[in-house]
N, C-alpha and C positions, 0 to 999 in steps of 0.2 A: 802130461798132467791130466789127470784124471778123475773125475766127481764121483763117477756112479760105479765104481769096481769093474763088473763085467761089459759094460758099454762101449760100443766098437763103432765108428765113422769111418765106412771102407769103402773106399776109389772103385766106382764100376764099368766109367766110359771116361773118356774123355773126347769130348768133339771140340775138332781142328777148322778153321777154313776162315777165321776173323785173320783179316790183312792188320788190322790196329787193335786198339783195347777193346773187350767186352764190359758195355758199361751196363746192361738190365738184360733182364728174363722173364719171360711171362708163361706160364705153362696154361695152355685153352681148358676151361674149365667145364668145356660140352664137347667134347671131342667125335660126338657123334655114336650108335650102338655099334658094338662092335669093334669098335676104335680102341686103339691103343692110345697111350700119353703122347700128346704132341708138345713141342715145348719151343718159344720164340727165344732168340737171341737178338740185340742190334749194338754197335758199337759206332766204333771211331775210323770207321773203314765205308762210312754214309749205308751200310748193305745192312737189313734185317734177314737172320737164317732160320728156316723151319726145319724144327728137326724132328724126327717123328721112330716110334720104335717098331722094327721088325717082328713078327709072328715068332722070328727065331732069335729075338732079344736082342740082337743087332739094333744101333742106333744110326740113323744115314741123315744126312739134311738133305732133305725132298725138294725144298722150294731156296729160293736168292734173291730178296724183294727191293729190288738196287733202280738205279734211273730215273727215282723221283726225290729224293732228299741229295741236296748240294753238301751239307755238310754232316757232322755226326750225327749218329740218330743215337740218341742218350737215353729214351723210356719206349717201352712197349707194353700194352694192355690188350688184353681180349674183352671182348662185350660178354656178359654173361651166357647169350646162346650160344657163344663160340666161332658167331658165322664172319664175325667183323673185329681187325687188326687198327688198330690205332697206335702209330709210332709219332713222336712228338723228337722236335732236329735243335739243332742248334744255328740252321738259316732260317730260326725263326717259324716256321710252317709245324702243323698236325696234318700227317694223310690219314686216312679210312682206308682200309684195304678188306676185299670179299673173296674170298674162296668160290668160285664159280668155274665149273664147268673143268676143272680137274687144273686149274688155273686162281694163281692171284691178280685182282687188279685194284690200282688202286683210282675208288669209284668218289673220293674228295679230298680235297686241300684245305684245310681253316688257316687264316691267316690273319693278324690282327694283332699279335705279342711285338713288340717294336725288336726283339732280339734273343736272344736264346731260350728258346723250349724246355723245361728241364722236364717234365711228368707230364703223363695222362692215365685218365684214371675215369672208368664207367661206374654210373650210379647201380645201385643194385636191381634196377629196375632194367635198366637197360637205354634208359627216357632221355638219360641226361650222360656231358662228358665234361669231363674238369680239366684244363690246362695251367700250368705255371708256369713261370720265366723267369729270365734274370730282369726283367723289366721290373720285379717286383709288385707283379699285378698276377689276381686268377681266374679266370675266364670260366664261366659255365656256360654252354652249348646243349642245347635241345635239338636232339635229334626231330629230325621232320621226314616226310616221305621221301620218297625217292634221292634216298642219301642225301639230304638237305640239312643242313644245321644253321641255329639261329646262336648267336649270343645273344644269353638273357642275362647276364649280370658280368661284370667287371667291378670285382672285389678288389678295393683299395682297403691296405691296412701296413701288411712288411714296408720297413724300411730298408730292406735289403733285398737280394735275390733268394727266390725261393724254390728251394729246391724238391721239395716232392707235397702233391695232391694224391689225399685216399679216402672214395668215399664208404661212412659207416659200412656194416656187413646187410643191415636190418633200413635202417632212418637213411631219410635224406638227409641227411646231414656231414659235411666235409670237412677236412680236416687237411690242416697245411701246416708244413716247416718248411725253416728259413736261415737264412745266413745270419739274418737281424736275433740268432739265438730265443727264436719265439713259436711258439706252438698255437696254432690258430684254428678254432672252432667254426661251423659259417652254416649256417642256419635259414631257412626263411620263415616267413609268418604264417604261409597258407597258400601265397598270393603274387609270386615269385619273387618276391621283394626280399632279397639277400643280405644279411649283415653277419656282422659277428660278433658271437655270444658269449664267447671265452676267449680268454689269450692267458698262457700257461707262460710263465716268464721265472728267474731263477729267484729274482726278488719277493715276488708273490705268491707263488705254487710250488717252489722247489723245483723248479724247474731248469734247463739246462744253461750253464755260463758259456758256450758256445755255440758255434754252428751245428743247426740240427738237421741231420742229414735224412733220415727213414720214419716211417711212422710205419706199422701192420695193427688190425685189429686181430681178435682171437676170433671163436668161430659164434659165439654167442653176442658178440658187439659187447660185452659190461667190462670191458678191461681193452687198453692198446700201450704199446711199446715203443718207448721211440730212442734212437741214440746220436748221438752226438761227436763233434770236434772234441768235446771234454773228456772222452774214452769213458764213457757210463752211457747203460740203460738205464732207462726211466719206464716204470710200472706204471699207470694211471688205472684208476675205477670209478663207474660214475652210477648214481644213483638213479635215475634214469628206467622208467618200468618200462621195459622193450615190449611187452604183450600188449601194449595201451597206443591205437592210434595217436600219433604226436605232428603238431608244425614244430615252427623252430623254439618251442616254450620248455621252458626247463634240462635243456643239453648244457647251460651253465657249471656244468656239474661236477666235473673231470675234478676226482682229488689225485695227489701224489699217494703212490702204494709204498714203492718200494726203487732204491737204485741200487744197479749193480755195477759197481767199482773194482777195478785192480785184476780185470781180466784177460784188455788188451790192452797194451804198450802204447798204440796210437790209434790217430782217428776209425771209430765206427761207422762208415761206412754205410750197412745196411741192418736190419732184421725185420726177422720174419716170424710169426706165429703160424704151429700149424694146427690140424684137425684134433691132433692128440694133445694139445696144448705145450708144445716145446717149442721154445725160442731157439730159434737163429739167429748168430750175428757174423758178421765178417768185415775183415777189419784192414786196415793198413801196414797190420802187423802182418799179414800174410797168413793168419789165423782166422779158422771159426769157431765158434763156441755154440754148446747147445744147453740151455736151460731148462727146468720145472720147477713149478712148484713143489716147495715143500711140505710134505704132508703132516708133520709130527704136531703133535698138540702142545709141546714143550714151546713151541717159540709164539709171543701173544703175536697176534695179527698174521696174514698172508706174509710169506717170505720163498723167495726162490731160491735155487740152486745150482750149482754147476754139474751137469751130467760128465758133459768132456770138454778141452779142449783139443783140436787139430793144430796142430802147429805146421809150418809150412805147407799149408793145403796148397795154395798155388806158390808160384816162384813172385809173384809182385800183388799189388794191392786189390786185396776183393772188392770189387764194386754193388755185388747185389746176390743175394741168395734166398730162396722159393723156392717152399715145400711145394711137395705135386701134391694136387686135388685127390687126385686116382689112388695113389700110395702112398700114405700121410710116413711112410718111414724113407722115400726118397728127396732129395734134397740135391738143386745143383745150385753149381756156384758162377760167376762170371769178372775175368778178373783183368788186369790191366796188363798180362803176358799175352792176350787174344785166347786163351781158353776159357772151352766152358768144362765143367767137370762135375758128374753126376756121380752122388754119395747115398751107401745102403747105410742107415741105422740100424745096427744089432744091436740085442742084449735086452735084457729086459731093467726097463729105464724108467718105468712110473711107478715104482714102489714108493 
């Protein structure tokens, strides 16, 4: 099935070495001059793998960041300078991992989620780190000196487990889904005093009748994407003047743009926005889909479209896919057969 005629989603590596499911990816977004793309894996085998690309385009995992998580390790983030690993488990713990000395270690443990870890997610400053859990609670953590982190706010609101924290690209401001089918906005005043501003529900915003699994922003923060149990993406746009120092005043904002139905069979899983403005999704159907907006002046308001679908990208359920920083037309995937599988976009796709 195919949206955009010429457009081609073509298999370039595939890395091996997950003993169980690949459930996230993180690819460092400072990889240092000189550096090639390096890109994290962690699954259900407790081991996060670095994998990093050869001068001769060879892909090798360099590093095996095993020994300190008892059980899956379900999300993996980079800090914005690239020097610091945050993988979030399902025994409940956040480590900190540093690249020192041609070596990982990991330099802290957060502890305090009464039970399963699902996400971690760094502010765009670098200042701050968001946890979620099945405890139904989200934890923000202030980095301090010497690898020190304080919890400053434990955000009550889901009534369920919450499955992934993403903060904005630009604003402190974070954003959570949840099993409780709710999309939650979380703001502070100035003054670290944390609440929340929005809650996106199917009754009130159009928003999703089931579990919501992913959220990404785009690269400008005025638009995110989230998808769902329901087998739809959800477009949001908020009015919100990103050029204007802001607290948590006016992020209320989030309207419904746009859903997109009738692509995948079952649950979504993940998506991803990239630099060039194309969604990713990946799904249970064992498909990805990649989207753009539509440009034609014929349709009133913003509307997207289907460039392609991949049908059997992997053999079982994709769990997470991330576009690279470095190469807004590569794209891997992480799926519940233990592969991870790196994808070129060809064709000329934003007409």
């Amino acid at each position: 099935m195919d949206g955009g005629g010429a457009a081609e989603l073509r298999e370039t590596h595939r890395l091996t070495g997950h003993a169980d499911r690949a459930w996230s990816l993180a690819w460092n977004p400072n990889p240092g001059a000189g550096a090639g793309p390096v890109l994290a894996s962690c699954g259900g085998d407790k081991t996060v793998r670095i994998w990093k690309r050869a001068p001769d385009g060879v892909w090798d995992c360099s590093d095996v960041l095993d020994g300190v998580h008892e059980r899956t390790v379900r999300s993996c983030a980079w800090s914005p300078d690239g020097k610091l690993l945050a993988t979030a488990s399902f025994d409940g713990t956040t480590a900190i991992w540093e690249y020192s000395g041609g070596d990982f270690e990991c330099v802290a443990t957060l502890e305090g989620h009464d039970n399963e870890v699902k996400s971690v997610s760094w502010s765009q400053s670098g200042s701050l780190l968001a946890t979620c859990s099945r405890d139904k609670a989200v934890w923000i953590w202030e980095v301090q000196p010497g690898n020190e982190h304080e919890c400053v706010a434990v955000l009550q609101g889901h009534t369920q487990d919450v499955k992934m924290v993403q903060w904005h690209p630009i604003l402190n401001v974070l954003v959570s889904v949840s099993y409780d089918n709710t999309i939650r906005v979380w703001a502070d005043d100035g003054d670290d005093d944390w609440h929340c501003v929005q809650t996106l529900t199917e009754a009130g915003n159009s928003g999703h009748s089931s579990t919501v699994w992913s959220v990404s922003f785009n690269q400008k923060g005025d638009r995110m994407v989230t998808c769902s149990d329901d087998c739809t993406l959800k477009i949001w746009d908020t009015s919100v003047d990103l050029s204007q120092p802001t607290t948590g005043e006016g992020h209320e904002s989030w309207q419904h743009l746009s859903t997109l139905s009738g692509y995948h069979g079952r649950t979504i899983f993940s998506a991803h926005w990239s630099s060039e403005d194309i969604i990713a999704s990946g799904a249970g159907d064992d498909a990805i889909c990649l989207f753009t907006e539509e440009k034609s002046t014929m349709v009133e308001g913003p509307s997207y479209r289907l460039i392609l679908k991949k049908e059997k990208a992997h053999d079982m359920d994709i769990n997470c896919v991330r576009w690279c920083p470095q190469d807004p037309r590569v794209l891997a995937s992480a799926s519940d057969d233990g592969t991870v599988k790196l994808w070129e976009l060809r064709g000329n796709v934003l007409d």
